[in-house]
N, C-alpha and C positions, 0 to 999 in steps of 0.2 A: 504494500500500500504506500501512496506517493502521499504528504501532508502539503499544508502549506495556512497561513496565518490568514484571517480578517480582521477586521477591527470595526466594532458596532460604537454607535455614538449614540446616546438614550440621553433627551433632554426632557424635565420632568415625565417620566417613566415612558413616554413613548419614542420610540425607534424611530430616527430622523431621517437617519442615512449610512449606507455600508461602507466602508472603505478596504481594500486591502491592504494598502501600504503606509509607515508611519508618516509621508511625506506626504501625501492627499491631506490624510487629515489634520495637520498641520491647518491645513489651506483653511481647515472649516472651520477652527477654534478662534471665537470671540471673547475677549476680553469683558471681565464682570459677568460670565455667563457657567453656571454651574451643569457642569458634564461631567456624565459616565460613562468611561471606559470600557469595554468591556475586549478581550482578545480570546478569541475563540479558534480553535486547530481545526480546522476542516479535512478529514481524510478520504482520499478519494481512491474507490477502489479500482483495481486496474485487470482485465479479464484476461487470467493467463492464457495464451495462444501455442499451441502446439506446432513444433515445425519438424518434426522428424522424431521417430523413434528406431533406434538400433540395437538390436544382440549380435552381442560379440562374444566369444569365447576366451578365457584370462589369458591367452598370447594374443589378442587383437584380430582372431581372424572373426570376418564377420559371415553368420550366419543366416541370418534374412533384417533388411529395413523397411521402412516405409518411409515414404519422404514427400511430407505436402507444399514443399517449394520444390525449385527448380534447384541444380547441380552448382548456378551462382552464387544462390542465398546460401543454402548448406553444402558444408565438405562433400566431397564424395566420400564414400566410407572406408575406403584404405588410408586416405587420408585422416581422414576422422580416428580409427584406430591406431595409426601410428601415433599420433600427438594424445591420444587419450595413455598409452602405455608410457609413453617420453613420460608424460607429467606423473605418473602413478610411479613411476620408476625412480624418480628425483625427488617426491614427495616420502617416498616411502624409504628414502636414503638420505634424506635430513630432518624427519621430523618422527617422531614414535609415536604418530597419529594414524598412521596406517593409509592404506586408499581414500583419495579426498571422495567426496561427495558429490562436489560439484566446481567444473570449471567454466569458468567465461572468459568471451572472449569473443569479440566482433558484435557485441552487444546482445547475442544470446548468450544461455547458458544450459551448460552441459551437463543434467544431473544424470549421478552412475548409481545401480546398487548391486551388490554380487548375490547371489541366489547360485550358490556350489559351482562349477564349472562355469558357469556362462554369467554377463554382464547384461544389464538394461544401462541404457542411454536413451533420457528422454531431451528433447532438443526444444526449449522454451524460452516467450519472452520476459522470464519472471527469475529473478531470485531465488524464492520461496520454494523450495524444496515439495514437489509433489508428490508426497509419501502413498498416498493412497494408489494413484497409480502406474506408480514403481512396484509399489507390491499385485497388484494387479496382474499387470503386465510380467512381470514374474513367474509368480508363483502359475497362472495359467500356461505358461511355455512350459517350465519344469513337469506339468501336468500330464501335459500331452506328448511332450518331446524327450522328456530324458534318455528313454534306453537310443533313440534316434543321436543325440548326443554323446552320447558312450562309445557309438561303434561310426560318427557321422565321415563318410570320406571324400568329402570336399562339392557334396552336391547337394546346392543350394536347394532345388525344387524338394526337397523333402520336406522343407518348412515351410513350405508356400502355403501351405492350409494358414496356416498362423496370422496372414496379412489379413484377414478378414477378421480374425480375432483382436488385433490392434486396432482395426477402425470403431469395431462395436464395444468395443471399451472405452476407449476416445471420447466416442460420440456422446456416451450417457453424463457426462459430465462436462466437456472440454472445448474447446474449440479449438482447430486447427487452417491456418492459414494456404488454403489450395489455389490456385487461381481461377479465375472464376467465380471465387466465395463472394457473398455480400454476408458481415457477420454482424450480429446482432448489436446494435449502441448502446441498450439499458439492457436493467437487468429484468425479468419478469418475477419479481418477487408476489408473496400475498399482496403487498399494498396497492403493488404497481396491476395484480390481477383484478381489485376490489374497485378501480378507476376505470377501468375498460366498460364501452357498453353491453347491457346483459346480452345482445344477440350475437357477442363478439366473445364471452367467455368459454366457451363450449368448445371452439377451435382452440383459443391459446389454451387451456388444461390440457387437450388432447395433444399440440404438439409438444406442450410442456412436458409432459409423460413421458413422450417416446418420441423422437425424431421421425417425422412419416414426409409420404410423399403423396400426393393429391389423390392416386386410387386408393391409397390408403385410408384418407381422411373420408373417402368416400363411403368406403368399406365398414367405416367405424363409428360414423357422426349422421345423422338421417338429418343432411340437408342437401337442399339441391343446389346443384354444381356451380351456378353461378352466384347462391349466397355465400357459397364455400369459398370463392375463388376472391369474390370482395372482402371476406372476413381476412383470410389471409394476406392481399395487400392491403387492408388497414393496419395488419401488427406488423406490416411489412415497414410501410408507410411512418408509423408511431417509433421505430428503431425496438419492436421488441422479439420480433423473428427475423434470423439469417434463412440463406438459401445458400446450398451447397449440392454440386453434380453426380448423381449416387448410382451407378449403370447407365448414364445418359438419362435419369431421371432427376427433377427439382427437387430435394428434400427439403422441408422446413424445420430448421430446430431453432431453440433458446436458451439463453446461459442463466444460472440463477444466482444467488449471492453465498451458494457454498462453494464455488472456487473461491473466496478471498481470500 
């Protein structure tokens, strides 16, 4: 989360005017006139954005990625491996901290977590360490993949099932930057659900739930297609559904205020 200061002026208890900076409100102070200060931290939350996740195995070979930018924005994954062991190799030979957690650098960051043989690397616009799905993304590969892992000889297609498992894990919580995406501005919390009008709540729940695609919504919500289609671009409309490319189909989803 990104802060940053205001500063409220309350002259006889009512709210005059906002300021952010000490030098605005400079401008506004009258002499002989009794004011209150007030300074208030306004935090703003910032929606973490996925840009690649990788497994790699602890000598850096990589086993399957998925990658929702292009080869400019993220390494390519040899590349990504070898700099992910450089730093594990020099960390772990100067400090008795062990494997970092996470490294940045080119204004992403690169968080690692080991799960026995193999590594996750999620590739994010955020700090914040995404514990939840590191372990996700984990423990569900180990799941399905281990004895594949034990005996694996250099052919990648054997994890290909597992890209699909990366997205539908992503999706239920995350957003990921693909091109093409339009992602969502706000968040669709309760408050922001309880403002919406009633014949427009019924869609946002429904894509709240579960990321869907318009035969979906059709499938699921007994409206016709074209109140469906304007419900949708008003949350479109409003910044509280993204659209993103899913088989050559529109998905609509939305982010809520448990990624902060």
């Amino acid at each position: 989360m990104k802060g940053f200061n205001i500063f409220i002026v309350v002259e006889e208890l009512e709210v005059l005017i906002i300021f952010k900076t000490i030098n605005s409100l400079k401008k506004y102070l009258v002499p002989n006139k009794l004011l209150i200060l007030f300074k208030i931290s306004i935090f703003v939350s910032i929606i973490m954005i996925v840009y690649a996740v990788y497994v790699l195995t602890k000598n850096g070979l990589e086993l399957i990625s998925e990658k929702f930018q292009s080869e400019e924005s993220v390494p390519n994954s040899t590349l990504l491996a070898a700099l992910l062991i450089a730093f594990q190799q020099m960390a772990e030979s100067v400090t008795t901290l062990g494997i970092p957690r996470k490294i940045c650098f080119d204004e992403l960051t690169y968080h690692l977590k080991s799960f026995g043989d193999i590594q996750i690397v999620v590739v994010t616009n955020s700090d914040k360490e995404p514990e939840d799905l590191l372990s996700a993304l984990g423990l569900q590969f180990i799941k399905k993949f281990k004895l594949d892992v034990n005996k694996w000889n250099g052919n990648q297609s054997t994890f290909e099932p597992y890209r699909n498992t990366i997205k539908t894990i992503i999706s239920k919580r995350y957003t990921v930057d693909e091109g093409g995406t339009i992602k969502p501005a706000k968040y669709l919390d309760a408050g922001a659900y309880m403002t919406l009008p009633k014949r427009i709540q019924p869609i946002a729940s429904a894509v709240n739930v579960s990321p869907s695609t318009l035969p979906e919504l059709l499938d699921e919500l007994d409206f016709p297609k074209i109140e469906l289609v304007d419900g949708l671009e008003y949350l479109k409309t409003e910044g509280y559904i993204g659209i993103r490319y899913v088989d050559g189909l529109e998905q609509y989803f939305t982010v809520t205020g448990s990624q902060e």
